[in-house]
C-alpha positions in Angstrom: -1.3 -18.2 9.4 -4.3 -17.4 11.7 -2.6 -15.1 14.7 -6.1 -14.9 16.5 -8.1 -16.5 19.4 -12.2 -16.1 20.1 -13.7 -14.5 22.7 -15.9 -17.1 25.0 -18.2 -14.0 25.2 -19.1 -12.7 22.2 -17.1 -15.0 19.7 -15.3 -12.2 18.3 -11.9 -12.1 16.7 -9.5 -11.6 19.7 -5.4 -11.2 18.8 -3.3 -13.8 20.7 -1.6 -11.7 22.7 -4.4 -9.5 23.7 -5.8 -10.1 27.7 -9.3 -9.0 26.9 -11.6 -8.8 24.1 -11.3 -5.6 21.8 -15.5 -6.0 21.4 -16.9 -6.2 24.6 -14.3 -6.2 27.2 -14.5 -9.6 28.3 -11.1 -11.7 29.6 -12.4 -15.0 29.0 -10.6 -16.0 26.1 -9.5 -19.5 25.2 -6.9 -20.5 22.5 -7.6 -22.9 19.3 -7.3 -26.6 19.9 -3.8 -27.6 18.3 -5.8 -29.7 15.7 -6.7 -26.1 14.0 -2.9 -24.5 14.6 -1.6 -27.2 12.3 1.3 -25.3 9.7 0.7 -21.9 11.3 3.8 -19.9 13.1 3.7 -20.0 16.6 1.0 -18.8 18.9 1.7 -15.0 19.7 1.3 -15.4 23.4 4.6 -18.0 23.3 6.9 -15.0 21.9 4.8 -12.6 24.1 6.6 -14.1 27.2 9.9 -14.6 25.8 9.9 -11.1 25.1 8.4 -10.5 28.3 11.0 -12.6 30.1 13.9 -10.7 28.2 12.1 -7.9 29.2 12.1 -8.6 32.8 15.1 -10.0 33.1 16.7 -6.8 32.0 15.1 -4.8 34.3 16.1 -7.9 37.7 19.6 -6.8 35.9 19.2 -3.3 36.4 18.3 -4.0 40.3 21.0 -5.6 40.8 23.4 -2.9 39.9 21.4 0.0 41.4 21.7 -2.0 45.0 25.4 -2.7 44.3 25.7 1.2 43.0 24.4 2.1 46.9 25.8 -0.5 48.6 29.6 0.9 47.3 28.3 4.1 48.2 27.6 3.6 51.5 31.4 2.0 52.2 32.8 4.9 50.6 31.0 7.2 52.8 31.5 5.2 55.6 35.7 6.7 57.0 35.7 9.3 58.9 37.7 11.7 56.6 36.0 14.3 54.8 33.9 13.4 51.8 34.4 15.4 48.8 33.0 18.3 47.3 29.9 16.9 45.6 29.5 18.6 41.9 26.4 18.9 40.7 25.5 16.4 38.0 25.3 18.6 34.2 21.8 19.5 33.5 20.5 18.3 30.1 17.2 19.8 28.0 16.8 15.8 26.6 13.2 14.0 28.4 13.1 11.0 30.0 11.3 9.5 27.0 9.4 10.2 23.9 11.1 11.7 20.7 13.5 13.7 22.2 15.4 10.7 24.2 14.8 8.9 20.6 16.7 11.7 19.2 19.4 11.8 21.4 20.4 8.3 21.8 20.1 8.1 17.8 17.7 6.3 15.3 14.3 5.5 15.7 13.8 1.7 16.0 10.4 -0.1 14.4 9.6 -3.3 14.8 8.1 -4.4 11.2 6.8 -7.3 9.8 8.8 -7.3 6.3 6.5 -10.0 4.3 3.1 -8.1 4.5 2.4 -6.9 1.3 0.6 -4.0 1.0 1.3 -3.0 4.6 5.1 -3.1 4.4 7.5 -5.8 2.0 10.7 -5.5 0.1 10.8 -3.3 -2.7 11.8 -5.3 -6.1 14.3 -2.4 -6.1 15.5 -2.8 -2.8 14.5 -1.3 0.6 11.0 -1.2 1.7 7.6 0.2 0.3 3.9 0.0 1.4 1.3 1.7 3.5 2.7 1.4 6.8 6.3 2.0 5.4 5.0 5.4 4.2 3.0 6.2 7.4 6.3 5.2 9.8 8.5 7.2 7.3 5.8 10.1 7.7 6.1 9.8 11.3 10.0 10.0 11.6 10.2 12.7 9.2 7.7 14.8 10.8 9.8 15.1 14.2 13.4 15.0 12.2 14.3 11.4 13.2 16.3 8.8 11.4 14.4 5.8 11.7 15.7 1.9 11.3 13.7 -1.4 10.8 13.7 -4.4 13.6 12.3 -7.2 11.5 10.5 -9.9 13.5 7.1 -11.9 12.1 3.9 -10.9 13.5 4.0 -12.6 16.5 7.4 -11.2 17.2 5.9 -7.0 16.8 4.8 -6.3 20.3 7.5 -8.6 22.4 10.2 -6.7 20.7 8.9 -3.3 22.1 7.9 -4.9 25.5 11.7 -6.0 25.7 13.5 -2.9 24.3 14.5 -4.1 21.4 12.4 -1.2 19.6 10.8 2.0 20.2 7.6 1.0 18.5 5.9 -1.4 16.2 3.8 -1.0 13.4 2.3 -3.9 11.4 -1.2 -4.0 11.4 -1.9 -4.4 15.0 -5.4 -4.0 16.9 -5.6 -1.6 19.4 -6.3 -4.0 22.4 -4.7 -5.1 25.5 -1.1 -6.6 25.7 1.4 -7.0 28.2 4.5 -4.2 28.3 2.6 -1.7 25.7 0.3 0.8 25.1 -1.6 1.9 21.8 -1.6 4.9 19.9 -4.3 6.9 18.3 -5.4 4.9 15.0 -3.7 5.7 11.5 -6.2 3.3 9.6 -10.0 2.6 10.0 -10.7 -0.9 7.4 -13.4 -2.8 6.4 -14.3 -6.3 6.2 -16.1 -6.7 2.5 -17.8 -9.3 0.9 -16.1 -11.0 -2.4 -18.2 -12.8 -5.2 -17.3 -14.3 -9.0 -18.2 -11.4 -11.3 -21.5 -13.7 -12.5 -23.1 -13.7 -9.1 -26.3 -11.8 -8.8 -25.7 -11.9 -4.9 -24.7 -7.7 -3.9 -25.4 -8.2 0.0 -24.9 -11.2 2.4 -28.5 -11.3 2.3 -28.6 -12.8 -0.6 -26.3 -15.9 0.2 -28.8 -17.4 2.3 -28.3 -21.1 2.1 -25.0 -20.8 0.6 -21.3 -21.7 0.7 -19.3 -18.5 2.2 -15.6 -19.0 2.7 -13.5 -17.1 5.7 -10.6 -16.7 7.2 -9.7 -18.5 10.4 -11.3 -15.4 11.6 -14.5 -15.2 14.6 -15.4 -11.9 14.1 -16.1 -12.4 10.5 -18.2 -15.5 11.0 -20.0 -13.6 13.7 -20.6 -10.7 11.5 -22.1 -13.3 8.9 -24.4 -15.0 11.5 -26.2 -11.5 12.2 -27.4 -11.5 8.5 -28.1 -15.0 8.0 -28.3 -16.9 11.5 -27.9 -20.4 11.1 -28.7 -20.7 7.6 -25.1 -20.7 5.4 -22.4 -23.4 5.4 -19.2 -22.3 6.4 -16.0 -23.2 5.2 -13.0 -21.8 7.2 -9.5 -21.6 5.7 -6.3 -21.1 7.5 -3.9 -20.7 4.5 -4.5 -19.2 1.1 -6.9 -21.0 -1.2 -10.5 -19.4 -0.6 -10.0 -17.3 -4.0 -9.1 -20.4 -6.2 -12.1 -22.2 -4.3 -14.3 -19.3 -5.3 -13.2 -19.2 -8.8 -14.0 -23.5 -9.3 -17.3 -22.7 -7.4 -16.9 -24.8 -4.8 -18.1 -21.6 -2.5 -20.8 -19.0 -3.0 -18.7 -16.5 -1.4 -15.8 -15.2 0.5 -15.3 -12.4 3.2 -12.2 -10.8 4.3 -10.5 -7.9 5.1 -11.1 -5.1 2.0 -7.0 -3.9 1.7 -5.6 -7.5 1.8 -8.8 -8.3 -0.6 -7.8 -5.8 -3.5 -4.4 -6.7 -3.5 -4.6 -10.5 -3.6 -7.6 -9.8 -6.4 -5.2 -8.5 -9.0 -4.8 -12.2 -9.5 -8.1 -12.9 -10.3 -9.0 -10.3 -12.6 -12.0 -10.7 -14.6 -13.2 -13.4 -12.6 -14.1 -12.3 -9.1 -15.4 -8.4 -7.9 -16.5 -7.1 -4.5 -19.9 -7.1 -3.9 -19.9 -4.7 -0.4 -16.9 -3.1 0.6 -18.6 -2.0 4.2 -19.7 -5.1 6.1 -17.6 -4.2 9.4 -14.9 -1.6 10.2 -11.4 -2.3 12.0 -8.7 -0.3 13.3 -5.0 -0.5 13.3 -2.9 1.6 15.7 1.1 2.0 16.8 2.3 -0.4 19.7 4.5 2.0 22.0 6.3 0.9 25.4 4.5 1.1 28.5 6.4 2.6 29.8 7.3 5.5 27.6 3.6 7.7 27.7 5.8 10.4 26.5 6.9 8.8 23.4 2.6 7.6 23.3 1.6 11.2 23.6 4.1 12.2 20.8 3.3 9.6 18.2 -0.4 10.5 18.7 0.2 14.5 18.2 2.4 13.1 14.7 -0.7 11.1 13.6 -3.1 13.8 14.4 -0.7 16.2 12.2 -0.7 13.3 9.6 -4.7 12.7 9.8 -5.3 16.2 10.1 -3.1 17.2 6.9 -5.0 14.6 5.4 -1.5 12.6 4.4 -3.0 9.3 6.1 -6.0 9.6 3.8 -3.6 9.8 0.6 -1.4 7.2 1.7 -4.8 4.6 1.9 -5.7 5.6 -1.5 -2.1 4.9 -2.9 -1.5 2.0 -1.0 -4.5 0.0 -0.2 -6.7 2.0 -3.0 -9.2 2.6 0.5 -12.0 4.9 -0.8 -12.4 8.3 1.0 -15.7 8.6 2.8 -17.5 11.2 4.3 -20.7 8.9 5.8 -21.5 5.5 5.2 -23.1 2.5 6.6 -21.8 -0.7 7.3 -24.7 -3.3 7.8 -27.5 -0.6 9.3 -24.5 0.5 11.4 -23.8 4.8 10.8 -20.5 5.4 10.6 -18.9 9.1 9.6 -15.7 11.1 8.7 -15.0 13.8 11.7 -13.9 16.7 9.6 -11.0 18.9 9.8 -10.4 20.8 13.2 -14.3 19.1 14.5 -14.1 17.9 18.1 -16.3 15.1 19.6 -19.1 17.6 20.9 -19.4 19.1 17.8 -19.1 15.6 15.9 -21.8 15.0 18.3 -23.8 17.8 17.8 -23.8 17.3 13.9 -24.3 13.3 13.7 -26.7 13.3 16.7 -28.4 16.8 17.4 -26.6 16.7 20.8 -23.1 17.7 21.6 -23.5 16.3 25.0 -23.4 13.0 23.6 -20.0 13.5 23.0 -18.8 10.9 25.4 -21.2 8.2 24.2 -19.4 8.7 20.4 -15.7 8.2 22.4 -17.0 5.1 24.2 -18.1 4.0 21.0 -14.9 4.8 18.9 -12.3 3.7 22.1 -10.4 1.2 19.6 -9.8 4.0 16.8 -9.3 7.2 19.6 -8.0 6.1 22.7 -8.0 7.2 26.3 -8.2 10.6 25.1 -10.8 12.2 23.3 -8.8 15.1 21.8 -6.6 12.5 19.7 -8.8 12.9 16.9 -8.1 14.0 13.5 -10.0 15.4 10.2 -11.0 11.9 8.5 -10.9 9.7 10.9 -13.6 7.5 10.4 -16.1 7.1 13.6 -18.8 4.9 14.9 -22.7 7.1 15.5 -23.7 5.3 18.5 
């Protein structure tokens, strides 16, 4: 179930088919030892290649036929009667990418992972419902598109786009380095929260010093755990389900794990577990687009800066993933704040810092929720005070 590696560097939670770490930048990452993949899909990096591999092999295809094209144009020119009038070729309005190629050569393809309830899943009524499902439907709406899902499992998402087989993929995917695509602006900031049985006195991870805390196969949660309580906490890592039964029977102290998956798998348990913190680290999630496509990139971030901006994504959290709206918060001593509608870094600057010349500090700091550019920013989009 894990789909992660750890960064040599700074231990942190690295995606499998990322080349360098999301946290600090570093490319030495190494996989886990087969012992710890045990019943989990696939590494990521193994359909990462195939997909590659399609993806080149299409393109050595497409070689081919452009040398054959001139080689049978060169014989046909080569008699010495007189070549033909040559007709101009029709002129079309359609770009070489982005929504308006999308448009014109029909529906909008998204690669989707179908089993990831809340994110996206099968309705009970048929079709498809959850946050991202809303957020993609959002998007296609918003530029007029039909729009049709490519389902693959998660490992499956980003070769899929790298090879052509969709336009994009959505599916709760980090923004961080991958082979054949690129990353949008983020639709989602999360947290990483702290989960307890409703008896516990414990509120911070403070208080679970000396005690039994329960993670997912996950090294940037364990790292985020360490800061508070160094060396002194047993850990017991899962790589399946079972950490909230193991809470309930007391045979841990405590869980943490990602706050939208948290709420939803906790309608089992109601009545005998709560969240304790709801702001221990913040994530992001963003759109995987081709590389090659920074047309289709640049209109996917203008949609989700309409969406942000209208305040949409916000809603859609609340529905979804019942995500709290938050103007300024902390997550372990850590400032974080909401940029408000129409605000641009200098003046997020300006009001967070006293100093709108610090406005490229607050975009190096917030790379993995903005991007490359620091005008793809939205009203309530959550960002780091550096």
């Amino acid at each position: 179930m894990s789909k992660f590696d750890t960064c040599e560097a700074c231990g942190g939670r690295v995606p499998s088919n990322a080349i360098k770490c999301p946290h600090c930048g570093s490319t030495e990452l190494s996989e886990r030892s087969p012992a710890s993949m045990a019943g989990q899909p696939a590494p990521k990096r193994t359909g990462l290649f195939l997909g590659l591999g399609l993806f080149l092999s299409v393109g050595l295809l497409a070689a081919i036929g452009a040398v054959a094209a001139v080689t049978v144009l060169v014989f046909a020119n080569s008699g010495p009667s007189t070549p033909p009038a040559v007709t101009a070729a029709p002129t079309t309005s359609v770009k070489s990418g982005g929504f308006a190629a999308v448009k014109a050569r029909g529906k909008l393809r998204a690669a989707v992972d179908p089993d990831a309830a809340p994110f996206l899943s099968r309705a009970a009524s048929g079709g498809y419902e959850g946050y991202e499902y809303a957020v993609l439907a959002a998007i296609a709406g918003q530029r007029g598109v039909e729009f049709e899902l490519v389902e693959r499992d998660f490992s499956g998402l980003i070769p899929a786009v790298a090879a052509g087989e969709a336009d994009l993929a959505i599916g709760q995917l980090a923004p961080v380095g991958a082979i054949g695509v690129t990353w949008s602006v983020s639709y989602l900031q999360y947290e990483l929260c702290l989960i307890v049985p409703v008896s516990s006195p414990a509120q911070t991870l403070a208080d679970l010093r000396d005690k039994t805390i329960g993670v997912y196969d996950d090294p940037a949660a364990i790292a985020v755990i360490g800061e508070d309580l160094g060396g002194a906490w047993t850990r017991k890592t899962y790589a399946d389900y079972g950490y909230f039964d193991d809470l309930v029977a007391g045979r841990i102290d405590a869980v943490v794990y990602d706050c939208p998956l948290a709420k939803y798998e906790l309608r089992g348990y109601a009545g005998k577990l709560k969240i304790a913190d709801d702001a221990l680290a913040v994530r992001s999630y963003a759109v995987a687009v081709p590389e090659s496509d920074p047309e289709l990139k640049h209109d996917v971030d203008v949609v989700l800066r309409d969406l942000g901006g209208s305040g949409l994504l916000q809603k859609l959290a609340v529905q979804w993933l019942d995500a709290p709206i938050r103007d300024a918060y902390e997550t372990r001593g850590k400032r974080r704040a909401a940029l408000r509608s129409g605000e641009t870094l200098a003046a997020f600057a300006e009001r967070t810092l006293g100093d709108a010349g610090r406005a490229g500090d607050v975009h190096t700091a917030n790379r993995d929720v903005i991007g490359a550019d620091a005008e793809a920013v939205y009203g309530g989009m959550l960002l780091r005070i550096p």
